[in-house]
C-alpha positions in Angstrom: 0.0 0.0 0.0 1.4 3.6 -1.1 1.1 6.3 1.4 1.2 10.5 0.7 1.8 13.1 3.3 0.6 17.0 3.6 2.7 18.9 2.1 2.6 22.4 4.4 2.4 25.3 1.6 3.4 27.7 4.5 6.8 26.1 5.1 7.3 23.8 2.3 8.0 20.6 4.8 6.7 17.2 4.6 3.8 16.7 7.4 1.5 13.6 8.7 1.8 10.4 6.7 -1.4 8.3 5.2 -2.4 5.1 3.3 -3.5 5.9 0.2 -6.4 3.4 -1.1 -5.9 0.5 -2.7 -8.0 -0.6 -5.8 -8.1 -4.3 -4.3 -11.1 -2.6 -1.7 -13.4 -1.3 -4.3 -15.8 -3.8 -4.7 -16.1 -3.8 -0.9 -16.2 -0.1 -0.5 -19.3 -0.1 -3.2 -21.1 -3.0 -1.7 -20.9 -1.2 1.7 -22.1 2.2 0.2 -24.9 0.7 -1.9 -26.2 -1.6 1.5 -26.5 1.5 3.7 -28.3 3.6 0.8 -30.8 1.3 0.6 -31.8 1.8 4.2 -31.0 5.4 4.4 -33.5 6.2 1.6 -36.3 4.4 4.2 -35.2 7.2 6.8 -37.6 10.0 7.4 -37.5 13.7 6.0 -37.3 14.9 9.9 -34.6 12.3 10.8 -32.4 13.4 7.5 -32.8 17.0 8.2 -32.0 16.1 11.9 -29.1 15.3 11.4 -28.2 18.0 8.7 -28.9 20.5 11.8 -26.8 18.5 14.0 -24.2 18.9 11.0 -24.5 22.1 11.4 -24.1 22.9 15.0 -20.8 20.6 15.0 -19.0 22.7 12.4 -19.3 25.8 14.4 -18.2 23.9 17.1 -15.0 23.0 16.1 -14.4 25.6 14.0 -11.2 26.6 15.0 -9.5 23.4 14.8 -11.2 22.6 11.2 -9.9 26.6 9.9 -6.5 25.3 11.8 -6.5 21.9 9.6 -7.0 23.5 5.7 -4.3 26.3 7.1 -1.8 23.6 7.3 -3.1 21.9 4.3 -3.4 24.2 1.7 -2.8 27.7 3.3 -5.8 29.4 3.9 -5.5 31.8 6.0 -7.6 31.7 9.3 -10.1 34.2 9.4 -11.0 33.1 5.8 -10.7 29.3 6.6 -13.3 30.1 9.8 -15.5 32.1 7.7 -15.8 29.3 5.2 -16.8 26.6 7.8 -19.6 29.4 8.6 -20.9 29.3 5.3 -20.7 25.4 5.5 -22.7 25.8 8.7 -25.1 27.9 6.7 -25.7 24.9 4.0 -26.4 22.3 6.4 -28.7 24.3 8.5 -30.9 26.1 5.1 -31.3 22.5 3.5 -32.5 21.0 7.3 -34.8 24.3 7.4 -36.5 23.8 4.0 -36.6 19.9 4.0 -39.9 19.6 3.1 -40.4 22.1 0.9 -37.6 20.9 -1.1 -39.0 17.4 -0.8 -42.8 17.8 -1.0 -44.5 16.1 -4.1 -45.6 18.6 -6.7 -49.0 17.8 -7.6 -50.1 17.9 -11.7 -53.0 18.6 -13.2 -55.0 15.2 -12.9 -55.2 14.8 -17.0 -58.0 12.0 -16.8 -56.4 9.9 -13.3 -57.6 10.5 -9.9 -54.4 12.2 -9.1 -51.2 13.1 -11.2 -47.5 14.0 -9.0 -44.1 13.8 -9.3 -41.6 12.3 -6.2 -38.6 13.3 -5.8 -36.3 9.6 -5.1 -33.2 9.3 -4.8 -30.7 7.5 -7.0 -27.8 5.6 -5.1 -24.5 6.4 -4.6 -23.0 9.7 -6.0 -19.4 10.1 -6.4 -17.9 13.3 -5.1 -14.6 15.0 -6.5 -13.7 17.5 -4.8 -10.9 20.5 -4.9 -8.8 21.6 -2.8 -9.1 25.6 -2.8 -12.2 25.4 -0.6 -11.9 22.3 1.1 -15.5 22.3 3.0 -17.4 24.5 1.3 -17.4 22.5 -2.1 -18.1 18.8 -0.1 -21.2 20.5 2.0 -22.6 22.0 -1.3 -22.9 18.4 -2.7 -23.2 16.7 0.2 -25.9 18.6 2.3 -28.6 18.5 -0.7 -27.8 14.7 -1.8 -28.1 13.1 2.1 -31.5 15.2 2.6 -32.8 13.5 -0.7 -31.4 10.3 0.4 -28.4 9.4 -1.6 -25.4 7.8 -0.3 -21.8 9.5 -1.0 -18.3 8.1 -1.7 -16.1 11.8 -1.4 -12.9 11.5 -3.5 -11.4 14.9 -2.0 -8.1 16.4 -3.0 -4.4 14.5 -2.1 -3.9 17.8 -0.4 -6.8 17.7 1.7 -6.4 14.5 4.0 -7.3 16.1 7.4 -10.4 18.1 6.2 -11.7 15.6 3.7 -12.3 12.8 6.9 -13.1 15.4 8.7 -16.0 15.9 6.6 -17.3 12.1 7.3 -16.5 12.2 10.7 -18.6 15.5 11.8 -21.6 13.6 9.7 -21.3 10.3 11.8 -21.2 12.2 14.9 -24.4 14.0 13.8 -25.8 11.2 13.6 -25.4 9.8 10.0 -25.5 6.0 9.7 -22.2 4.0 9.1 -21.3 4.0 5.4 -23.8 6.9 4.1 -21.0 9.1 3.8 -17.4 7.4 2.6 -14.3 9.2 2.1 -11.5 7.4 0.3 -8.2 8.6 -0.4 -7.9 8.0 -3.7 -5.7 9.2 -6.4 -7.6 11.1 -10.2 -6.2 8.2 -11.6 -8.5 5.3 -9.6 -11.7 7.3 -10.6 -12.2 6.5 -13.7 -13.2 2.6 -12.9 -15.5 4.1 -9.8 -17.7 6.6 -12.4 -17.6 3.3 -14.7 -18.9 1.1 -11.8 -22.8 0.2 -11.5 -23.1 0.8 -8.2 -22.4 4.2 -8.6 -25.2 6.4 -9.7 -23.9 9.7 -10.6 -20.7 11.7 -10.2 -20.0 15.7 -9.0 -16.3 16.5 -10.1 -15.6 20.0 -9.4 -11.9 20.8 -10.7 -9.8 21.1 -13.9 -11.4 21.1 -17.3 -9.3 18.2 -18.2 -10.7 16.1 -15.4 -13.8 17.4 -15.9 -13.8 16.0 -19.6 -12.7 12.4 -18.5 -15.6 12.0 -15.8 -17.8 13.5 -18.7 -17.1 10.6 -21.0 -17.0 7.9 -18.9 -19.9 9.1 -17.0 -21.8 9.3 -20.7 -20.5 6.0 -21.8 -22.5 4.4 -19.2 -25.5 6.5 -19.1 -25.2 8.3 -15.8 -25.8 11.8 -14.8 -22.7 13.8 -14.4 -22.6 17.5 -12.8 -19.5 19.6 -13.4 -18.0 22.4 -11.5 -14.9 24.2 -13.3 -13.1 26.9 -14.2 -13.9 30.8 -14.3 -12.1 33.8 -16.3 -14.8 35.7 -14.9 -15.4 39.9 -16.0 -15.9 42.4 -13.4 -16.9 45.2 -15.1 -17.3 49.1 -13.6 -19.2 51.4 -16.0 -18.7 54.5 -14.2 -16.3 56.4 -12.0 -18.0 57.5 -9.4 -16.7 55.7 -6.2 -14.2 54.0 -8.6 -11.8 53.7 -5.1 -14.1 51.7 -3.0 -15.5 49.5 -6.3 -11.7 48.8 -6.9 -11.0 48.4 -3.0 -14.0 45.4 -3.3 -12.5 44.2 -6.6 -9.1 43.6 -5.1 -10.5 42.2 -1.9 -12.5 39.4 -3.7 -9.6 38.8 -6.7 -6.9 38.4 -3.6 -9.1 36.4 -1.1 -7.8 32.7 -0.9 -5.0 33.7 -2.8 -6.6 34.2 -5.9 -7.4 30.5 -5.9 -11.3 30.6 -6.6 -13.5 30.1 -9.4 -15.7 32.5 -9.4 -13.3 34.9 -8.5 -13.6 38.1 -10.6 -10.3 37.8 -12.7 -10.5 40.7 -15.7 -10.8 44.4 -14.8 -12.4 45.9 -17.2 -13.0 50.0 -17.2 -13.9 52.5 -19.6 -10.9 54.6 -21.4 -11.4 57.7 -19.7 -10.6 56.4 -16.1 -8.0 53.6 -17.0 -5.5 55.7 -15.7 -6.6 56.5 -12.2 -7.8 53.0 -12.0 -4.1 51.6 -12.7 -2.8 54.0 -10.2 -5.4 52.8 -7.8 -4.6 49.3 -8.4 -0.8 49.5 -8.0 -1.2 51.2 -4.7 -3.8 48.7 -3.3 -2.2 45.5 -4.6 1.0 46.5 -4.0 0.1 47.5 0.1 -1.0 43.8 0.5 1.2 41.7 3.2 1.4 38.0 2.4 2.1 35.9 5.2 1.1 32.3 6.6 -2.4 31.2 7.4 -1.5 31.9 11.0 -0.2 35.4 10.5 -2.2 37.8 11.6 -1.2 40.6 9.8 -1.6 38.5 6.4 -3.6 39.8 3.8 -2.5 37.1 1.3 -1.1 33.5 2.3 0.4 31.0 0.3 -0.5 29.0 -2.9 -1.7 25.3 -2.2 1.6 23.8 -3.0 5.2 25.2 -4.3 4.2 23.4 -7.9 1.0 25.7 -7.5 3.2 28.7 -7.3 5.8 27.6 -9.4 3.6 27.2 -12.4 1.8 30.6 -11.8 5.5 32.2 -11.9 6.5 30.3 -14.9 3.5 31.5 -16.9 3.7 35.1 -16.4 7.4 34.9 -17.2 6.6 33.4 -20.6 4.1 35.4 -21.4 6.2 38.9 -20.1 9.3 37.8 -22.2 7.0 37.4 -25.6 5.6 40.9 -24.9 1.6 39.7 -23.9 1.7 41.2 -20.1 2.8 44.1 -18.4 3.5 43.3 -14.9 2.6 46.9 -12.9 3.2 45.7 -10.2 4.5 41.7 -8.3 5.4 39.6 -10.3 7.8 37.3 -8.2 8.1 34.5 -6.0 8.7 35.9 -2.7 12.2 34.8 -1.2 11.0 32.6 2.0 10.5 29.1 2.5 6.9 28.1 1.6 4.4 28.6 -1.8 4.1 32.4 -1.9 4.0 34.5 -4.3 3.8 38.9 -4.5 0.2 40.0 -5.0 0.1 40.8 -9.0 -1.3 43.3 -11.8 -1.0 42.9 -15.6 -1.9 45.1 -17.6 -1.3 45.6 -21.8 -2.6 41.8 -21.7 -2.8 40.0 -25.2 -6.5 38.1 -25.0 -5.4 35.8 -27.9 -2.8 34.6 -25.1 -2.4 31.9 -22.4 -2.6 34.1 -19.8 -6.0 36.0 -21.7 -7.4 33.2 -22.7 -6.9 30.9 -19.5 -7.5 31.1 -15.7 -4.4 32.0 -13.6 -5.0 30.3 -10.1 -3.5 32.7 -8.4 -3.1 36.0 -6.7 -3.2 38.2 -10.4 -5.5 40.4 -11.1 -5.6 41.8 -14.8 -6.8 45.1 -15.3 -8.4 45.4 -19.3 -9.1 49.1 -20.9 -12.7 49.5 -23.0 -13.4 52.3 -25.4 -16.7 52.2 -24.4 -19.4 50.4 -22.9 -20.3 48.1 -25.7 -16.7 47.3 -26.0 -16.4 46.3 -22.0 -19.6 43.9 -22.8 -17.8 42.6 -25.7 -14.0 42.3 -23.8 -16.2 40.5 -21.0 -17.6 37.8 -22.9 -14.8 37.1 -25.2 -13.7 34.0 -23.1 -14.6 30.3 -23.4 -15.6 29.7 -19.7 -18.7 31.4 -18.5 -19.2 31.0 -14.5 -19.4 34.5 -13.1 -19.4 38.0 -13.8 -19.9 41.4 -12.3 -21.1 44.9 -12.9 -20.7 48.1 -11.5 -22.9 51.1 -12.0 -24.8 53.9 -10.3 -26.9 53.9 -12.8 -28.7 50.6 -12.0 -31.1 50.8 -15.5 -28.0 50.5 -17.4 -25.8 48.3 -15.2 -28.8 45.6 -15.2 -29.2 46.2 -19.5 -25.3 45.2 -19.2 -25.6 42.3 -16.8 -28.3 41.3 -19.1 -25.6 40.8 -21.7 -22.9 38.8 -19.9 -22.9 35.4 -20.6 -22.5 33.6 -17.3 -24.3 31.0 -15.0 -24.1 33.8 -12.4 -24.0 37.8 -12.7 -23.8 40.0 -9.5 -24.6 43.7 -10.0 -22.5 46.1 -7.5 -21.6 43.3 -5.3 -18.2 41.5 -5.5 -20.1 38.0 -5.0 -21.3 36.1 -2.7 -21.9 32.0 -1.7 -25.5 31.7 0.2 -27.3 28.3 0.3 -30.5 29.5 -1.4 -28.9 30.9 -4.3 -28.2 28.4 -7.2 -24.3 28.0 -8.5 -23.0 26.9 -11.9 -21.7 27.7 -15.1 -21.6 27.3 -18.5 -19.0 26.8 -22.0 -15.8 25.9 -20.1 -16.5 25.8 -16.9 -19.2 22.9 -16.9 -22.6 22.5 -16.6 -25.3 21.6 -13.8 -26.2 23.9 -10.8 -25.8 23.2 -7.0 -27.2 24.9 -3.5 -30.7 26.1 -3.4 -33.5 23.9 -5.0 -31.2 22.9 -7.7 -29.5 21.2 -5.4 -31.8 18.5 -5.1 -32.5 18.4 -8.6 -29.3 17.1 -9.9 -29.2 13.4 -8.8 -32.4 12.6 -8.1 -35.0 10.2 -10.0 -38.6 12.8 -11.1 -40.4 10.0 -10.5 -44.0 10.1 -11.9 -47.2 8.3 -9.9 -50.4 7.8 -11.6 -53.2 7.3 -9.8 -56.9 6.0 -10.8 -60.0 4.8 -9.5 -60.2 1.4 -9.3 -62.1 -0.3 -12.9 
């Protein structure tokens, strides 16, 4: 049996040794996931959503030592790492609040039967492949809607993530979850494929890479099950107007810089109008460059480090290439930053090439990209010249015209004068290149779950 170890992004040292799965314990694995599904679908709503609450109380209950674990593991810092186990709080706690709504039957018009309805059933197991960037977050909004409905869930987290990732099934069977409802595994990307092929398993979630996402796509379609997808985001922010361009920028840089720039539905590409470019550079390269980066126990941090020193290392090689063929200015950043550990300087490019890598794809990182528009029609047409198509954001004080332009963008999600935000009744998802399906809110439910149609008639 192979074993991997956390790799501490703050100090670039080897940490806490585990077994890595073996294929040899599939079958039993999948036998064990699809007994306990069969008697978890007989629970009750009020028992499922029981525990959900329970779920919920738990995370805020240990929330320090859970912000403490993904600090060590990928480098969040704390105050970020806490205030994502709140919003994971959040999930657990809407979905046990609206667990009958969610779940109630919706009645049809009787078309000739005594009574027409839809029920909402659930399907079996669903595979979960999760990221690293926001360890919790991303395993709660698949988890929390799938376990009210009554699936059963196999997580596949992140190498990275060993300490969160069981930490997710442990807080569930303390709440109260039946053994084997909730599995995680530590697997590597390269055991999946034969675990989305398998019949016991019912559907996949993979949010990550685009290239991953494509190979679950495939093999999920090969054997006719429902796949959801979570990727990538080159997502616009765009500001129409000057007026209070210093606090729109101040929110721009916050959201761009949180987690290190390692979000996707981060707003990536600045885009302003020509005739306050200037002042918005010069805003930019005071702001940015003010930022302190530190570890995810430093206080005084506004930025930590990258998930790993590849992470960083691949962000540093890209902007190099692309500033020695001419397709960036760097205004201000721009290099690794001489300690042990994945950090890197807080970053703006401008004069940015859009037929380039670095225009074209997502840089997980902390880089912001600041884009000048002649005019209006040319921000809308900067924004949605991009493949991916998760987020986007617009800014204006006149709200008539900023909602005719976030009309316009072509994105799963489009916030108007707010930098974004994650709440459990609001639905998430993309489209293009960064996937398809939605999760949270109603939708939530709707993903892996069988519409299942009832008939009913007087007797003949």
């Amino acid at each position: 049996m192979s074993t991997f170890a956390i790799e501490n992004p703050n100090t670039g040292t080897s940490e806490d040794t585990f077994d890595r799965f073996d294929d040899s314990e599939r079958d039993a694995l999948l036998d064990r996931s699809t007994a306990a599904f069969q008697e978890w679908r007989k629970t009750s709503i009020d028992e499922r959503a029981a525990i959900l609450r329970r779920t919920a109380e738990l995370y805020r209950e240990k929330k320090s030592d859970l912000a403490d674990h993904i600090g060590r593991e990928m480098g969040k810092l704390l105050p970020q790492g806490e205030g994502e186990v709140d919003v994971v709080a959040a999930i657990y706690e809407w979905y046990a609040d609206h667990a009958h709504e969610l779940l109630a039957d919706k009645e049809l018009e009787p078309q000739g039967a005594t009574r027409s309805f839809v029920r909402k059933d659930p399907l079996g197991t669903i595979l979960g492949i999760m990221p690293w960037n926001f360890p919790y977050y991303q395993v709660a909004r698949w988890a929390a809607p799938n376990l009210l409905l009554g699936n059963a869930l196999v997580l596949k987290h992140a190498s990275i993530c060993p300490l969160s990732s069981q930490a997710c099934e442990d807080i569930l069977v303390e709440a109260g979850l039946p053994e084997d409802v909730f599995i995680n595994v530590y697997a590597s990307g390269s055991q999946m494929d034969a675990f989305v092929a398998d019949p016991r398993v019912a559907g996949v979630s993979l949010t990550g890479s685009e290239q991953a996402g494509a190979a679950v796509a495939k093999t999920a379609g090969e054997h006719y099950k429902k796949s959801l997808l979570e990727l990538g985001g080159n997502d616009p922010f765009v500001v129409l107007d000057d007026e209070n361009l210093d606090g729109v920028l101040s929110l721009y840089v916050g959201a761009r810089m949180a987690n290190t720039g390692q979000a996707c539905n981060a707003p990536k590409r600045l885009i302003v109008l020509d005739e306050f470019y200037d002042r918005a550079r010069e805003i930019l390269v005071e702001k940015i460059g003010a930022l302190t980066v530190g570890g995810y126990d430093d206080a005084n941090a506004d930025v930590g480090p990258l998930s790993s020193i590849d992470a960083r290392d691949e962000v540093a090689e890209r902007l190099a290439k692309a500033s020695d063929a001419g397709e960036i200015t760097i205004a201000v950043g721009g290099k690794k930053v001489d300690r042990d550990g994945a950090f890197y300087e807080p970053t703006l490019l401008t004069d940015v090439d859009p037929t380039s890598d670095v225009g074209c794809n997502e840089v997980f990182g902390p880089v912001a990209i600041l884009y000048r528009a002649k005019d209006v029609e040319d921000a809308v047409r900067i924004a949605n010249d991009t493949d991916y198509g998760l987020g986007s954001y617009v800014f204006g004080h006149d709200l008539d015209q900023a909602q005719e332009v976030a009309s316009r963008m072509e994105a799963g999600m489009t916030y108007i004068n707010e930098p974004g935000t994650t709440l459990p009744g609001l639905p998430f998802g993309g489209i293009g290149r960064s996937g398809y399906g939605r999760e949270l809110a109603e939708w939530g439910v709707g993903e892996f779950v069988n519409d299942h149609l009832f008939r009913v008639s007087d007797p003949r």
